[in-house]
C-alpha positions in Angstrom: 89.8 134.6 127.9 92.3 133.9 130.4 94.3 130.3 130.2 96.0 128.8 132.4 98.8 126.6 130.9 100.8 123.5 132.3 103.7 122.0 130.8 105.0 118.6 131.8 106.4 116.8 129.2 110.0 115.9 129.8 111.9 117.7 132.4 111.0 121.3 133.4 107.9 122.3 135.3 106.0 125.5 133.7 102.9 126.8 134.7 101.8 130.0 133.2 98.7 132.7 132.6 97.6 133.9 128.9 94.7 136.7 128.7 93.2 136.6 124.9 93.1 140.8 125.7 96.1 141.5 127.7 98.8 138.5 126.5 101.3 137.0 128.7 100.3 137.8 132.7 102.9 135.5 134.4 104.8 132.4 134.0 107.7 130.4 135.9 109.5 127.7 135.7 111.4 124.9 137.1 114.2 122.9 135.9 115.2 119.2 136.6 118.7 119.6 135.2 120.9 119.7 138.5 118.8 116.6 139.5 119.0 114.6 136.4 122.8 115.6 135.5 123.5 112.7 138.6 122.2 110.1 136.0 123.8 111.6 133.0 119.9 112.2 131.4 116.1 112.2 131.9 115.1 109.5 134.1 111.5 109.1 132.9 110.3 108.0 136.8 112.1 110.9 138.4 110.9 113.2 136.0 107.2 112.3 136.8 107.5 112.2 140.4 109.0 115.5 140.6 106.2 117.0 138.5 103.7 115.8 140.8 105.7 118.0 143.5 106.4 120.7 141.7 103.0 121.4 139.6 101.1 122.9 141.9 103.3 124.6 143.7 104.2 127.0 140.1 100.4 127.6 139.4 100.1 129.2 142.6 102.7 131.5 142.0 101.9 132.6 138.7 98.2 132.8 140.1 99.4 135.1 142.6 101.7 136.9 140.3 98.6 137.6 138.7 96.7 138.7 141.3 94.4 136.0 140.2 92.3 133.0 141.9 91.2 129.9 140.2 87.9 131.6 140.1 89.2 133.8 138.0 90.4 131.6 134.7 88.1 130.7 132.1 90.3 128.0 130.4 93.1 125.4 131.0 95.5 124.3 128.9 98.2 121.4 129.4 100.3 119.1 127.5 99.2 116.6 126.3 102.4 114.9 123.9 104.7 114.6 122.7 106.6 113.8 125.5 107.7 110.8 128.7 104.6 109.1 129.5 104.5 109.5 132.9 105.3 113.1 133.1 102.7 114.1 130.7 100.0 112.4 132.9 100.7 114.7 135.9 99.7 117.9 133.8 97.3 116.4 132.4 95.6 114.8 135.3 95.8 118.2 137.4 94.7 120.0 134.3 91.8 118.0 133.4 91.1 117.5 137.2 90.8 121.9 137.6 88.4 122.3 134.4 86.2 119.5 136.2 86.4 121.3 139.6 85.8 125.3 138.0 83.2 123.9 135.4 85.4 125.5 132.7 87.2 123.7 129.7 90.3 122.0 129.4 92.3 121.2 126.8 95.3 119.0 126.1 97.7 120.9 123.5 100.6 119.6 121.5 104.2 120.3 122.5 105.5 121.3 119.1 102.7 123.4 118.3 103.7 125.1 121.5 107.2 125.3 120.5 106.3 126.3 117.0 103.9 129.2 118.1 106.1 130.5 120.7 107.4 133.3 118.8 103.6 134.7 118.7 104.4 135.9 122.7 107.2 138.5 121.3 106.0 141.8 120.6 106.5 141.9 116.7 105.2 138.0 116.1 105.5 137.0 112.4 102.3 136.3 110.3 101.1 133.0 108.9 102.5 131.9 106.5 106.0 131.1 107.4 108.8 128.1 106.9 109.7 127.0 110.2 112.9 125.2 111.7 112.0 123.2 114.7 115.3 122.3 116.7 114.2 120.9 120.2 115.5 118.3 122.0 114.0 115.3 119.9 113.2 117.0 117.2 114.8 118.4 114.4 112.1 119.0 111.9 111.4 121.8 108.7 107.7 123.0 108.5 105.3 124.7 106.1 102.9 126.6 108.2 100.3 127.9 106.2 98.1 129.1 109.5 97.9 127.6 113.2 97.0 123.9 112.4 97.9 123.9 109.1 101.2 122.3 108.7 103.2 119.7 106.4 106.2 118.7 107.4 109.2 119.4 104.8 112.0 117.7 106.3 112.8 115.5 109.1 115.8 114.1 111.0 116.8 110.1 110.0 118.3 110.1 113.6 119.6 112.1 115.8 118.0 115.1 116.6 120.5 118.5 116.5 120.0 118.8 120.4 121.2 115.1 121.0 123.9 115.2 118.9 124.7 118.0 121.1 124.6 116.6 124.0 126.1 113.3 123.3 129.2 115.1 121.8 129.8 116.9 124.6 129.4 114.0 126.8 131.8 112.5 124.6 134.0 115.3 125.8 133.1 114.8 129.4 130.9 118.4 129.1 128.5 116.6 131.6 124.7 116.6 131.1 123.0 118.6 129.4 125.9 119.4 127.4 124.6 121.6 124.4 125.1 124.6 125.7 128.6 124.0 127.7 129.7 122.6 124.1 128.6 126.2 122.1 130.4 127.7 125.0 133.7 125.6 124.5 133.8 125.9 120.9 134.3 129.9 121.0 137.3 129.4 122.4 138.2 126.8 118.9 140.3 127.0 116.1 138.0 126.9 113.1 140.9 125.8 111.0 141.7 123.0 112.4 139.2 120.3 111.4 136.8 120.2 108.8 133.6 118.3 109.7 131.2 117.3 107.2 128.0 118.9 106.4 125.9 115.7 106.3 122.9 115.3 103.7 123.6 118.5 101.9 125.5 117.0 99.2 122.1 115.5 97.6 118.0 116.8 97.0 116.2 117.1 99.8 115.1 118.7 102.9 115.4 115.4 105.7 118.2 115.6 108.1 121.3 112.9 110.0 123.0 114.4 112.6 124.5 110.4 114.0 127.5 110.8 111.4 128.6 114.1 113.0 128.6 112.3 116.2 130.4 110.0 114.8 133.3 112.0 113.1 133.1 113.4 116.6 134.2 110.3 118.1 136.7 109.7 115.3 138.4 113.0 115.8 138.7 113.0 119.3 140.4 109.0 119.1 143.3 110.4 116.5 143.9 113.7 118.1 143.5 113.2 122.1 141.3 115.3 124.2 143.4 118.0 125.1 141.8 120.8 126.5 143.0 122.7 123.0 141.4 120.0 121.1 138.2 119.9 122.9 137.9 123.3 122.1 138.3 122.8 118.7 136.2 119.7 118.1 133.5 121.7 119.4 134.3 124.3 117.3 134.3 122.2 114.0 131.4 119.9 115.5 128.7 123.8 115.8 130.2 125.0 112.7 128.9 121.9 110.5 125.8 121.5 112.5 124.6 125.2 111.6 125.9 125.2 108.7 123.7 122.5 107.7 121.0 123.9 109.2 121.3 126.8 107.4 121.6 125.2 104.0 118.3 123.8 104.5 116.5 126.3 105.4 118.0 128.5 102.6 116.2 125.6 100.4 113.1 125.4 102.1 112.8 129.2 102.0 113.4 128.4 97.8 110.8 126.0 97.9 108.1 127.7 99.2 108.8 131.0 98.0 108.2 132.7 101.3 110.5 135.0 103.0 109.7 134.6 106.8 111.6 132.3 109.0 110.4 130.8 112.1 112.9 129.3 115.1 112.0 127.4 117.6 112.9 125.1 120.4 115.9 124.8 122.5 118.6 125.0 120.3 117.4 128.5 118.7 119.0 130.2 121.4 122.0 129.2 120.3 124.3 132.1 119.2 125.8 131.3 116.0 122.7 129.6 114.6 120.8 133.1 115.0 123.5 134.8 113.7 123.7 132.8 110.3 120.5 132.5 109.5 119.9 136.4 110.2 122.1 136.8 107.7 121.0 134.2 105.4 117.2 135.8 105.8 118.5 139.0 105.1 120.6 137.9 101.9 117.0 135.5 100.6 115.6 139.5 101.2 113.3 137.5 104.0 113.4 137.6 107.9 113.4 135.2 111.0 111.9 135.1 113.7 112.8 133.6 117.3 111.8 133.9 120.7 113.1 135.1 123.7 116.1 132.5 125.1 113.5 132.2 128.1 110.6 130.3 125.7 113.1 128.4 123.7 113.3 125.6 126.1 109.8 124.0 127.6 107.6 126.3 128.9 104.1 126.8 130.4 103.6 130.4 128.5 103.9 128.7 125.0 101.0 126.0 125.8 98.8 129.0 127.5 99.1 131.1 124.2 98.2 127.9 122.0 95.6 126.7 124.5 93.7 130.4 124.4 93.5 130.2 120.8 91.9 126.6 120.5 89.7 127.0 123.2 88.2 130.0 121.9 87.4 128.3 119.2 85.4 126.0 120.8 87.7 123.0 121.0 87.8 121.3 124.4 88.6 117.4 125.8 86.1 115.4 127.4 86.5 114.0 131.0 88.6 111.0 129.6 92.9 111.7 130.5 94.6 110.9 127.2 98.1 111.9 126.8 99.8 111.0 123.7 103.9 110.2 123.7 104.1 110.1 119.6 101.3 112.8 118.0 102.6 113.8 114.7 102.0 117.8 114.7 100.2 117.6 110.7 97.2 115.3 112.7 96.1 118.7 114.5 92.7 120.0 113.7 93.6 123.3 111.4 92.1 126.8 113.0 90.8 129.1 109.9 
């Protein structure tokens, strides 16, 4: 079966081809940053109205990177929440609008499933079941994932998510927008002894996350000491070290709780460097593994709503004419595949 797969939910344009037989065929994509770093973040409006000029555009080229026609897709996937409102109605309006036109079925898919599943493109996926660690940009979430559908959240962020924290650290730091990765890139050049941030939430049971405090300490830090460029550096520093070391702790427990060895990453901030290092480690001493994908499918992407749209719709499920998008869908409400 060959899906075609659309993602518009915040601000990056994918379009991409799956083939149940032969995997990933093509995918591209197209970022908003430059465009939205004038405004210091996603301006829901913009967002939308450069989807609508960008969409179509990106599923002709992966169609002709393909060496496909329209004719020649049996499927179509898009995104269908979480997400901006506005943005997720261009995908799913064009999506729902080519299943119509090709008599073929469409299907609305859930971003975090996307993000969670997006491992299953690499070419040594992990197998169900498997604890993962969601870390996108609004999300910070630990999951039990007993098979595609089947999942119970274990822990949750109270606030922040890790990739806003981020970012609104390192605007703190005037890092600009998005600032996550110009912060990780800044903190290598840190003194690790110099300030000790705290690891919030680890102190006490539990698996639920608060990532506003670090922020916080952040801001604290930065008003005592000055923003040097010295001091930048290693705020940053002390700022990643806490946030993956928290991370880490957590999943270490979850690992515990479940009794499972595999690990699962996902979402934008799994391509950062020190996080993968860590918990390769920490797999490797819990005699487990983890998992991530490529840097290229860690932030939103068309590929990773293809590969979760195939395997729904060849199991029959498909949305009627009606356009629903959904901008809160909590991910344990999906329909489980057996």
């Amino acid at each position: 079966m060959r899906v075609l797969g659309i993602e518009t939910s915040c601000d990056e344009t994918g379009a991409a081809i799956y083939d149940s037989e032969r995997g990933l065929l093509a995918h591209t994509l197209y970022s908003q940053v430059e465009m939205q770093a004038e405004y210091g973040g996603v301006v829901p409006e913009l967002a939308a109205r450069d989807h609508v000029r960008k969409t179509i555009p990106l599923i002709e080229e992966v169609l002709k990177q393909s060496n496909m026609t329209l004719g020649d897709l049996d499927g179509v996937a898009y995104t269908a929440g979480p997400g901006l409102a506005g943005a997720l109605m261009v995908g799913a309006t064009i999506g729902r609008s080519l299943g119509f036109a090709l008599s073929i079925p469409a299907l609305g898919v859930h971003h975090m499933e996307g993000h969670l599943l997006a491992p299953m493109l690499e070419e040594a996926p992990p197998a169900f079941p498997f604890v993962a660690l969601l870390v996108s940009g609004g999300h910070t979430q630990l999951i039990k994932v007993a098979g595609m559908g089947d999942y119970q959240i274990l822990g949750d962020t109270l606030d922040d998510a890790v990739g806003e924290a981020f970012d609104k650290t390192a605007r703190l730091m005037g890092l600009g927008y998005p600032g996550g990765a110009a912060l990780s890139l800044l903190a290598e050049r840190g003194n690790p002894e110099r300030f000790d941030f705290p690891r919030p939430m680890t102190d006490r049971p539990g698996l639920d996350f608060s990532f506003s405090g670090l922020k916080t300490f952040a801001l604290n830090t930065a008003t005592k000491f000055g923003l040097d460029e010295q001091t930048k550096a290693d705020i940053a520093c002390a700022f990643q070290t806490a946030v993956v070391e928290t991370l880490l702790i957590k999943c270490r427990r979850a690992l515990r709780l479940t009794g499972w060895k595999r690990l699962v990453v996902a979402g934008g901030v799994g391509a950062n460097r020190l996080l993968r290092q860590r918990l390769q480690e920490m797999t490797a001493d819990e005699g487990g593994s983890v998992f991530f994908p490529r840097h290229e499918f860690c932030t939103d992407n068309g590929a990773m709503i293809a590969y979760v749209g195939c395997q729904r719709l060849m199991m029959g499920e498909k949305n009627d004419l009606e356009i629903k998008v959904y901008p809160r869908w909590p991910i344990e409400n999906l329909t489980k595949i057996l």
